[in-house]
BALUM-464802 format. One record per residue: residue number from 1; residue in three letters; x, y, z of N, C-alpha, C in turn. Coordinates in steps of 0.02 Angstrom, whole numbers. Atoms other than C-alpha are relative to their C-alpha. Layout:
N
[NUM, "ALA", [X, Y, Z], [X, Y, Z], [X, Y, Z]]
...
***
This chain:
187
[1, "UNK", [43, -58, 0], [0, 0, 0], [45, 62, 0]]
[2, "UNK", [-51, -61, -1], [92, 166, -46], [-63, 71, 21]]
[3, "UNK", [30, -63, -13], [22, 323, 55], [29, 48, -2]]
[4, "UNK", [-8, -63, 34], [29, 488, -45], [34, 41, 70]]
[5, "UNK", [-20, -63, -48], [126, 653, 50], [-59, 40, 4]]
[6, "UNK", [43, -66, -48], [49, 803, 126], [-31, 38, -82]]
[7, "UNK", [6, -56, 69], [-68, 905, -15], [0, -38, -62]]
[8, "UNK", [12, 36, 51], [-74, 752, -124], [-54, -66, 11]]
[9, "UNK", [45, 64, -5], [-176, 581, -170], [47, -36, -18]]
[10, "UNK", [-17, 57, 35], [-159, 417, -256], [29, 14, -43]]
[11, "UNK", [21, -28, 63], [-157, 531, -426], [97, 12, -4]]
[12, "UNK", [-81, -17, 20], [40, 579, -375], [38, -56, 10]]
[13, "UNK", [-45, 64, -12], [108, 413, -327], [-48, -76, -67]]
[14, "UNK", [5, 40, 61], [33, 311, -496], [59, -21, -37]]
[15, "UNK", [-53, 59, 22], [197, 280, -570], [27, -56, 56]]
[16, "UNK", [-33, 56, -40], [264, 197, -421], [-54, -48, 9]]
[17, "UNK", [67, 74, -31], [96, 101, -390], [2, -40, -76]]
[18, "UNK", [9, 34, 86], [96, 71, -609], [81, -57, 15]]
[19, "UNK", [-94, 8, 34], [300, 36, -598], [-3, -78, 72]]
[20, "UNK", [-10, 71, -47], [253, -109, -427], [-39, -58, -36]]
[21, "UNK", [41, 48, 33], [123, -185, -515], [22, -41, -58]]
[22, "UNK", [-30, 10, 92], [212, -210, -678], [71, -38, 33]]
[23, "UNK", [-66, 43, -31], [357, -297, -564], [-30, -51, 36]]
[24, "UNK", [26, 45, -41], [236, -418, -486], [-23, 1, 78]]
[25, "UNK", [23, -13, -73], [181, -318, -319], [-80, -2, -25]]
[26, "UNK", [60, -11, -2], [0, -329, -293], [-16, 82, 32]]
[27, "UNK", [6, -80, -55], [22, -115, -257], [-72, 22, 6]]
[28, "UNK", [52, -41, 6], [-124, -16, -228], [16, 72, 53]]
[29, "UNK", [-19, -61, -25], [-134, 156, -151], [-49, 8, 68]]
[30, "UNK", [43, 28, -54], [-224, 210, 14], [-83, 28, -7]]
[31, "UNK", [85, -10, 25], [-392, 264, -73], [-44, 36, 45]]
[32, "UNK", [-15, -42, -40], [-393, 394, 46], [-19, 79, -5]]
[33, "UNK", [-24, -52, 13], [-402, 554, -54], [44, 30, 12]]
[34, "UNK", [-70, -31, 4], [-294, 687, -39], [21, 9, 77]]
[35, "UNK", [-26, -2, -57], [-180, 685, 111], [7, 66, 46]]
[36, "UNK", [24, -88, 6], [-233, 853, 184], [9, 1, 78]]
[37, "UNK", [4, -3, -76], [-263, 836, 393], [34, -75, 31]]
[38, "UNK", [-9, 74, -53], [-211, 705, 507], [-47, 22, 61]]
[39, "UNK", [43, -3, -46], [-347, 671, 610], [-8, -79, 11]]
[40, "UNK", [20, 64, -20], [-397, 526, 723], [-45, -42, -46]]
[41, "UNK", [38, 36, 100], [-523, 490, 563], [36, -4, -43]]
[42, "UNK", [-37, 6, 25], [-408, 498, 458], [47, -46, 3]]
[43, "UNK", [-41, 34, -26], [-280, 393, 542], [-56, -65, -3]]
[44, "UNK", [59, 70, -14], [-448, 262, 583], [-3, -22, -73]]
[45, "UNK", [3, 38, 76], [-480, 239, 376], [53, -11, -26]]
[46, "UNK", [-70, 31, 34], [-294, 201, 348], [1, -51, 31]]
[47, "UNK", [-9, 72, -54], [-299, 79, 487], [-39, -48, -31]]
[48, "UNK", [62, 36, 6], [-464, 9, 423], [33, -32, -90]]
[49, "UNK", [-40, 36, 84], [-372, -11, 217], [50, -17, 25]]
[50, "UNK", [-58, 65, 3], [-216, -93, 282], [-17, -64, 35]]
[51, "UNK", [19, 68, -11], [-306, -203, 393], [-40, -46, -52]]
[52, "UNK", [56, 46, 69], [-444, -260, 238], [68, -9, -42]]
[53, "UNK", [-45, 4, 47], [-276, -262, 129], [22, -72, 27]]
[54, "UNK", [-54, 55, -38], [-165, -387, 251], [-71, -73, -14]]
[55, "UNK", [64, 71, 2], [-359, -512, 269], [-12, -21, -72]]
[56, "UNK", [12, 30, 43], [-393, -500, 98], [64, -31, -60]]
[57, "UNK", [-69, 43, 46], [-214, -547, 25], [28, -48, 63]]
[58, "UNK", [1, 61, -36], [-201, -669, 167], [83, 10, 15]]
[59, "UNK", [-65, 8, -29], [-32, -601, 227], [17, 74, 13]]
[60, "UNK", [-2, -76, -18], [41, -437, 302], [14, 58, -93]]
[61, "UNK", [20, -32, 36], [56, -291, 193], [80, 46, -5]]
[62, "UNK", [-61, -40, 1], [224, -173, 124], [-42, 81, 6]]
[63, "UNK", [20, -75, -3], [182, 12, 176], [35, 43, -52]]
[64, "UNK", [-34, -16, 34], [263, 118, 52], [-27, 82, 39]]
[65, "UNK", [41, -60, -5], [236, 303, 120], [47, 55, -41]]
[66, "UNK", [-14, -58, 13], [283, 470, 41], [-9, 52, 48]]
[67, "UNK", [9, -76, -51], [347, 625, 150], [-57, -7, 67]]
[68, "UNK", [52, 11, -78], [190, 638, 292], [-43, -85, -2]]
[69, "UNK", [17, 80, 4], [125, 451, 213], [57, -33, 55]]
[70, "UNK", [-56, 46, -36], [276, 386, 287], [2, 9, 71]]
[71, "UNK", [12, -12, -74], [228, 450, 455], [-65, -41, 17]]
[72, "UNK", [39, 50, -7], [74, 348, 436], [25, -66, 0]]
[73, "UNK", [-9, 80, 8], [158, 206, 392], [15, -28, 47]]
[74, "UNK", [-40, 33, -51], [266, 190, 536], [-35, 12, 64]]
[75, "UNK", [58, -6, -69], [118, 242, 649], [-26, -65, -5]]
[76, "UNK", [14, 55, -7], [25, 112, 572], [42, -81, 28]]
[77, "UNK", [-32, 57, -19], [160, -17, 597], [1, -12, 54]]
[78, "UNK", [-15, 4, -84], [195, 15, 780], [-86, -23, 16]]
[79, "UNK", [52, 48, -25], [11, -11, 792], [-27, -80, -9]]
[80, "UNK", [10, 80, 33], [-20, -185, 689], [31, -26, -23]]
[81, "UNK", [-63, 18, 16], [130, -251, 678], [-13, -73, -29]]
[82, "UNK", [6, 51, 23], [64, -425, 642], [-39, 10, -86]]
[83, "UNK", [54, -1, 37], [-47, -347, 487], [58, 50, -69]]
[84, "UNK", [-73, -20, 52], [157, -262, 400], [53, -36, 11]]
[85, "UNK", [-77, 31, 28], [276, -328, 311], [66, 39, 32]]
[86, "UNK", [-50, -37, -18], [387, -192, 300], [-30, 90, 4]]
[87, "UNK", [27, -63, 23], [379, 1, 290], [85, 31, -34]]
[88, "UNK", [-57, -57, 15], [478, 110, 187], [-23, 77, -17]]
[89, "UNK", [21, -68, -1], [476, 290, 202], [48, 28, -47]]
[90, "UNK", [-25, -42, 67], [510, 412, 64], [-5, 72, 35]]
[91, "UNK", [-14, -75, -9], [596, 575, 129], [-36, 17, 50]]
[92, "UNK", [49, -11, -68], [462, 555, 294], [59, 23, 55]]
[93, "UNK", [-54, -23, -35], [536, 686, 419], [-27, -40, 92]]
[94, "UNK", [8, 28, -33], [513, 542, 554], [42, -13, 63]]
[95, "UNK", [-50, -17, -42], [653, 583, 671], [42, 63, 10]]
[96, "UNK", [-42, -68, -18], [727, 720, 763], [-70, 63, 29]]
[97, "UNK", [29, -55, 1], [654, 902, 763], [-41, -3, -60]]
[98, "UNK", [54, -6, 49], [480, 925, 669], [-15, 56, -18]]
[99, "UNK", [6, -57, 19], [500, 1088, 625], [47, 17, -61]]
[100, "UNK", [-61, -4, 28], [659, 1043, 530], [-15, -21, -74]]
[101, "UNK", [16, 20, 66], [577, 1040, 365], [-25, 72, -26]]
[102, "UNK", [30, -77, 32], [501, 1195, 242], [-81, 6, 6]]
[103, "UNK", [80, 9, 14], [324, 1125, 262], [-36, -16, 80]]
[104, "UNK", [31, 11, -67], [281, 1127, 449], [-48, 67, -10]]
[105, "UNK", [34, -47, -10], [191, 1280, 440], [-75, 14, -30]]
[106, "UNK", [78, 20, 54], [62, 1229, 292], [-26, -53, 45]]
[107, "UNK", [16, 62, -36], [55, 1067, 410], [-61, 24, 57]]
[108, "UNK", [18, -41, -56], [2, 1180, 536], [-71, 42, -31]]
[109, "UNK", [20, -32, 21], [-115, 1263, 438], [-55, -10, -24]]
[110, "UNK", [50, 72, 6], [-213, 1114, 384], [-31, -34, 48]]
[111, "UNK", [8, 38, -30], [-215, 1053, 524], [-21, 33, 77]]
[112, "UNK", [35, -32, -73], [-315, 1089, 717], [68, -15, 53]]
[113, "UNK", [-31, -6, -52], [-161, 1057, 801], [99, 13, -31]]
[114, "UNK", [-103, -25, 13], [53, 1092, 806], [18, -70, -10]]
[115, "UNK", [-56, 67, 20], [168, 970, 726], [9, -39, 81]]
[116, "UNK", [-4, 31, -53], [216, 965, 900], [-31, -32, 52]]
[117, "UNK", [76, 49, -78], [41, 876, 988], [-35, -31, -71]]
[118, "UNK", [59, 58, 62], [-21, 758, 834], [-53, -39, 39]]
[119, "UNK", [63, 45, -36], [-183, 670, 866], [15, -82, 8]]
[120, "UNK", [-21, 55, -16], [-79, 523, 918], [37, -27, 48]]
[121, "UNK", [-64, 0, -65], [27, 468, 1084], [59, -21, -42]]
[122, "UNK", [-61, 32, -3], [163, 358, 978], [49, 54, -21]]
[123, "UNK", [-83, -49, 3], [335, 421, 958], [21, -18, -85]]
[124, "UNK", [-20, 14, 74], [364, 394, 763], [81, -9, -4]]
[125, "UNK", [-60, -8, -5], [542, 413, 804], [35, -80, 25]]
[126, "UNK", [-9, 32, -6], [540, 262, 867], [1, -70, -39]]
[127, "UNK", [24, 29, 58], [554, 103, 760], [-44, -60, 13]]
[128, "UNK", [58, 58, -7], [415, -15, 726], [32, -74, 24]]
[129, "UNK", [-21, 46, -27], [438, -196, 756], [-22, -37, -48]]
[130, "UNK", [3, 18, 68], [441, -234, 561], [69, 22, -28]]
[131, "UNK", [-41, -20, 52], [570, -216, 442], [6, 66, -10]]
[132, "UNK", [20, -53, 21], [589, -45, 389], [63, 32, -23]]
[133, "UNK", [-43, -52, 56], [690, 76, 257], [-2, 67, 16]]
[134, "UNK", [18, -80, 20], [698, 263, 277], [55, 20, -61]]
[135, "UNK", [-11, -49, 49], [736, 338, 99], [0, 47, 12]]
[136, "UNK", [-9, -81, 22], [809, 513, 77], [57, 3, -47]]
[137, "UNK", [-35, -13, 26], [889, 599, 9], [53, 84, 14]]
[138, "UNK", [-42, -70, -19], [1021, 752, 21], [15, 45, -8]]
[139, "UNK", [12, -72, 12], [969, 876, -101], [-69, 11, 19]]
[140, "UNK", [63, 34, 32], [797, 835, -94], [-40, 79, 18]]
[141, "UNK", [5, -42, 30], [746, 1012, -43], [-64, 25, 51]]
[142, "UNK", [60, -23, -25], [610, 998, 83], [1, -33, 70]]
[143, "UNK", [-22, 20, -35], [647, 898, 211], [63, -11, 33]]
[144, "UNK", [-79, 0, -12], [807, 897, 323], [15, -70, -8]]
[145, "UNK", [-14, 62, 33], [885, 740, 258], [28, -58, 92]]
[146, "UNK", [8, 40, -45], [930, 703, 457], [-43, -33, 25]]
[147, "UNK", [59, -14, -29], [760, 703, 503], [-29, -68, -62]]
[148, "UNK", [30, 53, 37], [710, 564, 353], [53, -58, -1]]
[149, "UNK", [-25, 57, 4], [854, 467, 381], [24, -47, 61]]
[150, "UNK", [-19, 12, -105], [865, 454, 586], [52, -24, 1]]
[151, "UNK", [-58, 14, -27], [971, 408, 686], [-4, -63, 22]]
[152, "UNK", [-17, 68, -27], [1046, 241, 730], [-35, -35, 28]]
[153, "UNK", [54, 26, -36], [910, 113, 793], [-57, 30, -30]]
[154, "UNK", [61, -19, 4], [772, 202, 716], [-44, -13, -62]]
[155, "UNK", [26, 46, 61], [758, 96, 546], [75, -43, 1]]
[156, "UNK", [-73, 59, -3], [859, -54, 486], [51, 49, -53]]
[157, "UNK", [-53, -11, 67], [914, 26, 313], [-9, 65, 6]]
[158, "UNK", [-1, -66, 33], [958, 214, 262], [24, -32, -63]]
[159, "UNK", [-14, -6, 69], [966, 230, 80], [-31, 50, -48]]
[160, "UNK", [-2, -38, 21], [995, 362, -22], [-18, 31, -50]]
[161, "UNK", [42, -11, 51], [877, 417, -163], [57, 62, -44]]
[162, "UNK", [-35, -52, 49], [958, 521, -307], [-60, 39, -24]]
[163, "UNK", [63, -32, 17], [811, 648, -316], [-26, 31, 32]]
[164, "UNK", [23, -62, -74], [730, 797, -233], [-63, -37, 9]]
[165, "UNK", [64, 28, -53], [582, 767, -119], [-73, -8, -56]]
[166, "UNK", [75, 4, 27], [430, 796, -251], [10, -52, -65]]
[167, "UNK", [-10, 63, 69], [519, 676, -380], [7, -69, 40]]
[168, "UNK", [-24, 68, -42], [527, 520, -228], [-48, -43, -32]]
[169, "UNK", [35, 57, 28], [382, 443, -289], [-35, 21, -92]]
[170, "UNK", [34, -34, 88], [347, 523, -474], [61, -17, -50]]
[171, "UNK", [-47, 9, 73], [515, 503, -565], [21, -69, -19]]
[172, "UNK", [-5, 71, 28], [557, 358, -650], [64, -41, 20]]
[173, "UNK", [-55, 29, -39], [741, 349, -578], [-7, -33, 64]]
[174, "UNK", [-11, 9, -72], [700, 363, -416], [-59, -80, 22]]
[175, "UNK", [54, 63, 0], [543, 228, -428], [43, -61, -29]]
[176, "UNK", [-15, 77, 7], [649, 105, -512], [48, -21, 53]]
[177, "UNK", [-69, 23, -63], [794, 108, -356], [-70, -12, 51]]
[178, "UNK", [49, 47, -51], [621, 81, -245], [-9, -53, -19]]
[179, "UNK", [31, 86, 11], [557, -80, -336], [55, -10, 6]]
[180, "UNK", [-55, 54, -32], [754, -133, -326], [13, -14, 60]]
[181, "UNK", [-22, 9, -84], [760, -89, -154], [-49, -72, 24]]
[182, "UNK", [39, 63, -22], [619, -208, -121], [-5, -45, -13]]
[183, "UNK", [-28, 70, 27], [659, -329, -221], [50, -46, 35]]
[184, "UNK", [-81, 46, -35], [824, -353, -120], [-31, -34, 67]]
[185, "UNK", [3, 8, -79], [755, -317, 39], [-67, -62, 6]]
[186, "UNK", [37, 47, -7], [605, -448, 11], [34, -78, -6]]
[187, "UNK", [-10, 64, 12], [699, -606, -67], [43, -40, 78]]
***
């Protein structure tokens, strides 16, 4: 399941969902609309499509998130850890200081509460108890590249995308080093 960034849908992550499918992932997106608030509703109908995802393919599920997706992902994981595979985050500023990006303020803006009190207790910073990738990258332009690639203990893999933040899941380079990444990291 790949969940879109902040200010987007399904509509911007189609090549990577076209480019998994066409490699033999069963991808789909989180059918969600556009990724606009984080709200406890919000957060409940992502929970509610990865759990129907994991029952109806009869096995856990790969999160794929983009930028604030990828903060879902690894929410979701820490919560249903039996219901993900893996998660990989794309440029998600999931560690450190949450201010340390160009887009906290639209976040803020969208949203009824501060980066700093999300409508959630977990610590995102912390890592799930799945597999997990954080992708960045180091021009990328929008995110501080510490902040998507944490620190020590807080994913298994860093790996380094060649591509600014709005090309992670749209360009064709950077989508084909994801399906290799997962390719490796699955067999």
């Amino acid at each position: 399941m790949v969940i879109p960034g902040m200010l987007s849908s399904d509509r911007s992550t189609a090549l990577l969902i076209g480019t998994l499918r066409n490699a033999g992932f069963a991808a789909h997106g989180w059918e969600n609309g556009f990724n606009l608030k984080v709200s406890r509703e919000s957060i409940a109908r992502t929970e509610n499509r990865l759990i129907r995802s994991a029952n109806d393919g009869k096995q856990p599920v790969v999160l794929i998130g983009w930028s604030l997706g990828g903060l879902y992902a690894r929410l979701l994981a820490q919560r249903h850890p039996a219901s993900v595979a893996m998660v990989v985050t794309l440029g998600s500023p999931f560690s450190g200081n949450r201010r340390a990006n160009n887009v906290w303020r639209i976040y803020e803006r969208l949203n009824d509460h501060s980066v700093d009190e999300p409508p959630f207790e977990e610590d995102l910073s912390v890592k799930p108890p799945v597999k997990t990738i954080a992708m960045w990258s180091a021009d990328e332009g929008i995110i501080s590249p510490d902040c998507a690639r944490g620190r020590p203990g807080e994913s298994d893999h860093q790996i380094e995308l060649p591509c600014r933040h709005v090309e992670m899941a749209s360009s064709r380079r950077a989508v084909r080093h994801i399906v290799e990444t997962l390719r490796e990291q699955l067999e």
